[in-house]
C-alpha positions as CSV (number, residue, x, y, z in Angstrom):
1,X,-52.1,-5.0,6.2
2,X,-52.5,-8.7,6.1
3,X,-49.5,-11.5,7.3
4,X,-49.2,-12.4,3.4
5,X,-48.5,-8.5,2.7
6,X,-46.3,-8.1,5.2
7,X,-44.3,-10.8,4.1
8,X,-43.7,-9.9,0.3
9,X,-42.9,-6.4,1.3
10,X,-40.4,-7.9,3.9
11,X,-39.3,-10.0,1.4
12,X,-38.5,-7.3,-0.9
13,X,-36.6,-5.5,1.2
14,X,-34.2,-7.8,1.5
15,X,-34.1,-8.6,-2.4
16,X,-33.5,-4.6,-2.8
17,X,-31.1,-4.6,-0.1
18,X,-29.4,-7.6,-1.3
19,X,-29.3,-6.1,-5.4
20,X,-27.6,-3.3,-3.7
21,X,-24.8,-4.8,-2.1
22,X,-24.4,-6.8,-5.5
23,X,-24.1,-3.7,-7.7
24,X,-21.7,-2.6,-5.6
25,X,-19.7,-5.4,-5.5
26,X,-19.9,-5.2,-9.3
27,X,-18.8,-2.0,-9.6
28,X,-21.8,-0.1,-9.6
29,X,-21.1,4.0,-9.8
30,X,-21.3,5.3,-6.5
31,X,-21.0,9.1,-5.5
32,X,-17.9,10.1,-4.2
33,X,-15.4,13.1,-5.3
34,X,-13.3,12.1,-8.5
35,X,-11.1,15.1,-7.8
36,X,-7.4,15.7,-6.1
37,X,-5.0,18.2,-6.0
38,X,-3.0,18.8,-9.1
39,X,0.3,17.3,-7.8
40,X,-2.1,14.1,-7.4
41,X,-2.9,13.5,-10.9
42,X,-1.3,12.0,-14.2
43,X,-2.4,12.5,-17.7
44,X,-4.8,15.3,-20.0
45,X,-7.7,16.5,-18.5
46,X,-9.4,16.1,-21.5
47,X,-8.5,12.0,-21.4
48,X,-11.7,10.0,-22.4
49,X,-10.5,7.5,-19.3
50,X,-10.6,8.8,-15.7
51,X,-9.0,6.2,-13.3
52,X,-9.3,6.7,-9.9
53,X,-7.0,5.1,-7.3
54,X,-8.0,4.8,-3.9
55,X,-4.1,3.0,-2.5
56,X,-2.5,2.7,1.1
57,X,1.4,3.4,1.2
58,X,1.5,0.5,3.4
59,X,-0.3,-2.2,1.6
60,X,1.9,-4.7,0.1
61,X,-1.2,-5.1,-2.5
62,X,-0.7,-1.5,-3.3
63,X,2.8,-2.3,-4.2
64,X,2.3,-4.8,-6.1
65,X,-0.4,-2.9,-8.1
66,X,2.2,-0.7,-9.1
67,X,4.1,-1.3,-11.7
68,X,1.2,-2.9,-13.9
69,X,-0.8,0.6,-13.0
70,X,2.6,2.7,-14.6
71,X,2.4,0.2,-17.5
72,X,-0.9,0.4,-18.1
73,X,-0.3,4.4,-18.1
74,X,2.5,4.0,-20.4
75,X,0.3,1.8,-22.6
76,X,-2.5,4.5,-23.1
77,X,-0.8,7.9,-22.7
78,X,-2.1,10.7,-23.6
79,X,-5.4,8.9,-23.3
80,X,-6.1,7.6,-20.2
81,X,-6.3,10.0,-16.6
82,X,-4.8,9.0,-12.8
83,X,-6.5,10.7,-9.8
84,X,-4.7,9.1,-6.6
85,X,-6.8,9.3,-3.1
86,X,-5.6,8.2,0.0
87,X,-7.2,5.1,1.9
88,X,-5.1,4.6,4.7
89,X,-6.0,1.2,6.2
90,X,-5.5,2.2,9.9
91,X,-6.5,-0.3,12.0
92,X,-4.5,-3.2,10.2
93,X,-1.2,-0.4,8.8
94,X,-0.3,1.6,12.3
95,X,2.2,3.9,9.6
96,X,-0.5,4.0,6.6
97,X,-1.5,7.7,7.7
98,X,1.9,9.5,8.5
99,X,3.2,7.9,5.0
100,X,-0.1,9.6,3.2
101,X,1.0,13.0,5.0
102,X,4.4,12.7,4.3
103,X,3.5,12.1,0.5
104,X,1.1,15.3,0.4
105,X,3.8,17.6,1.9
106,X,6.1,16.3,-0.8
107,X,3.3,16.5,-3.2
108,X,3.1,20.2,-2.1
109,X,6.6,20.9,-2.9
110,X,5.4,19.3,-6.2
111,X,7.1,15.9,-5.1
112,X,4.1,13.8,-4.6
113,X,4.7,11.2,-7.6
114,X,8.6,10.6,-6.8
115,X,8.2,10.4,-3.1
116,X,5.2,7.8,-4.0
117,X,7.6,5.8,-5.8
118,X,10.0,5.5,-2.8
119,X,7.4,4.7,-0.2
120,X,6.0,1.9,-2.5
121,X,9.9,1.0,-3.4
122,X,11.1,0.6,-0.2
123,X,8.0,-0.4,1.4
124,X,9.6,-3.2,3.3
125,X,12.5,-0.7,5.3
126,X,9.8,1.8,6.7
127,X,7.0,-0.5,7.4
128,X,7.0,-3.2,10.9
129,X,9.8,-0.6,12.4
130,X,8.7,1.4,16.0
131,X,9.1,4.4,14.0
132,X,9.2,5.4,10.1
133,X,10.6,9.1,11.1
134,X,14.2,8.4,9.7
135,X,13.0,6.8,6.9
136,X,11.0,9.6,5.8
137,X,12.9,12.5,6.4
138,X,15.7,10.4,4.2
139,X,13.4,10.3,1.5
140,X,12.9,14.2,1.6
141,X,16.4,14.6,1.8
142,X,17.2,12.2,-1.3
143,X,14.3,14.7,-3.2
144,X,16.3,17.5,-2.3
145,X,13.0,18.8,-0.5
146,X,12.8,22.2,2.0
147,X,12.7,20.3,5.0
148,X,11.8,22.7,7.0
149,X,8.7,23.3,5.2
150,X,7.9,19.6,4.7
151,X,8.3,19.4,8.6
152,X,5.9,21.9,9.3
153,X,3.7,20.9,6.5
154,X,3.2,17.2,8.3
155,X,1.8,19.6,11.4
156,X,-0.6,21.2,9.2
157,X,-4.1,20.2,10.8
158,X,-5.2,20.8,7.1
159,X,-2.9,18.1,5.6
160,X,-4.4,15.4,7.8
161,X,-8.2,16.6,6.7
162,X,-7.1,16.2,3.0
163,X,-6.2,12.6,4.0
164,X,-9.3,11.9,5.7
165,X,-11.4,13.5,3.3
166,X,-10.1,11.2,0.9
167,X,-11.0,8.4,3.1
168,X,-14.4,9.6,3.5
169,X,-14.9,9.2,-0.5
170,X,-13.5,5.7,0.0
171,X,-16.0,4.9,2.5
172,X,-19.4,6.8,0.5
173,X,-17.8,4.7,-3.1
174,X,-18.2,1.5,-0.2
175,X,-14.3,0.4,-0.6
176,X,-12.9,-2.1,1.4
177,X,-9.8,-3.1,0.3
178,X,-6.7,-1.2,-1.3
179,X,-5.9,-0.8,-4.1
180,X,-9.3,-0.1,-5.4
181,X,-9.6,1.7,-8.8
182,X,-12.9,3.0,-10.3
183,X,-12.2,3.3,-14.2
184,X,-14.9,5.5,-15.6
185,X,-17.0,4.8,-12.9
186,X,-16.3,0.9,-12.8
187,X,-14.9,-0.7,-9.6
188,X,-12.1,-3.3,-10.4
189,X,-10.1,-4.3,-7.0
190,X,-6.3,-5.1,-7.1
191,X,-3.6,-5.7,-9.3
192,X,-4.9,-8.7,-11.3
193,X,-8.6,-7.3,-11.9
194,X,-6.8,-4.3,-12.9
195,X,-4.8,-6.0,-15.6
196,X,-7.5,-8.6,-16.4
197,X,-10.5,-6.7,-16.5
198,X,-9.2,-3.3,-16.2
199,X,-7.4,-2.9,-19.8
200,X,-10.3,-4.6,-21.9
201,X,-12.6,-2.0,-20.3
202,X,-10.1,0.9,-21.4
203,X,-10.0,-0.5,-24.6
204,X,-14.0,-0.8,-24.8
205,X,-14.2,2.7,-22.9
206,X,-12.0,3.9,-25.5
207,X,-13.9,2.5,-28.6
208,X,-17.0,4.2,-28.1
């Protein structure tokens, strides 16, 4: 193999490799588990539109992301489907983790989408503390959880492999940053692509 040969092939390596990293920064499908428990998703299975949500509890972007993602569920009910995974952002949200578990032990006392709501609510009382225990076990109490079971659920060595699978997906779909939705597929990142880009693709999604 000649210099000259060598240096187109090398050259389109890095073309490929570089087309690759721009699909996926487009939002090009990647393969990773669409699926969640049922306490974990919103709307018909049968919904033409599966968004998938891949949110830290302790991301103030994830808050914010909030209340256009429940209007935007509100806009298309019945037609449109939520799928929530966990991405806890670790090494920046030192609480990101024991929030996610907290939320799945609610979520197995079929709690998950009112304890969500607190945790994004009150985001600012549980997060920069030296510890979040109070402040969750308040929040079971105010859901009139078994606490005794939610307890014992947060020990569950099976609760924290639900969380990490979850994280796993995040990191085969090649997300980055939270909140990241795919939409049929389609990446759109944070609370202003969702809005912007995110609804005219439902409607075109929806059109077909």
């Amino acid at each position: 193999m000649n210099r000259t040969t060598r240096l187109i092939i090398s050259a389109a390596l890095v073309l490929g490799a570089g087309y690759g990293s721009y699909l996926a920064a487009r939002g090009a499908r990647k393969p990773f588990s669409p699926d969640a428990p049922g306490y974990r998703r919103l709307g018909p299975v049968t919904a033409r539109v599966l968004i998938v949500e891949f949110s830290d509890f302790e991301c103030p972007a994830c808050r914010i992301a909030e209340p256009p993602l429940r209007g935007l569920m509100k806009l298309y009910d019945g037609k449109v489907r939520l799928v929530f995974k966990h991405f806890p952002l670790e090494r920046v949200h030192r609480w990101a983790r024991p929030a996610a578990v907290a939320a799945e032990c609610a979520g197995r006392q079929g709690r998950f989408w009112p304890y969500h709501r607190l945790l994004y609510e009150r985001q600012n009382k549980w997060t920069g503390v030296s510890t979040p225990e109070a402040a969750f076990t308040a929040y079971a109490k105010e859901l009139r959880l078994d606490e005794n079971a939610w307890a014992a659920c947060r020990e569950d060595p099976a609760v924290n492999a639900a969380v990490s699978a979850d994280a796993e997906d995040a990191r085969r779909a090649w997300v980055s940053s939270t909140p990241t939705f795919f939409i049929n597929g389609k990446r759109f990142v944070g609370a202003k692509d969702l809005s912007e880009r995110g609804v005219p693709f439902i409607d075109k999604e929806l059109n077909k």
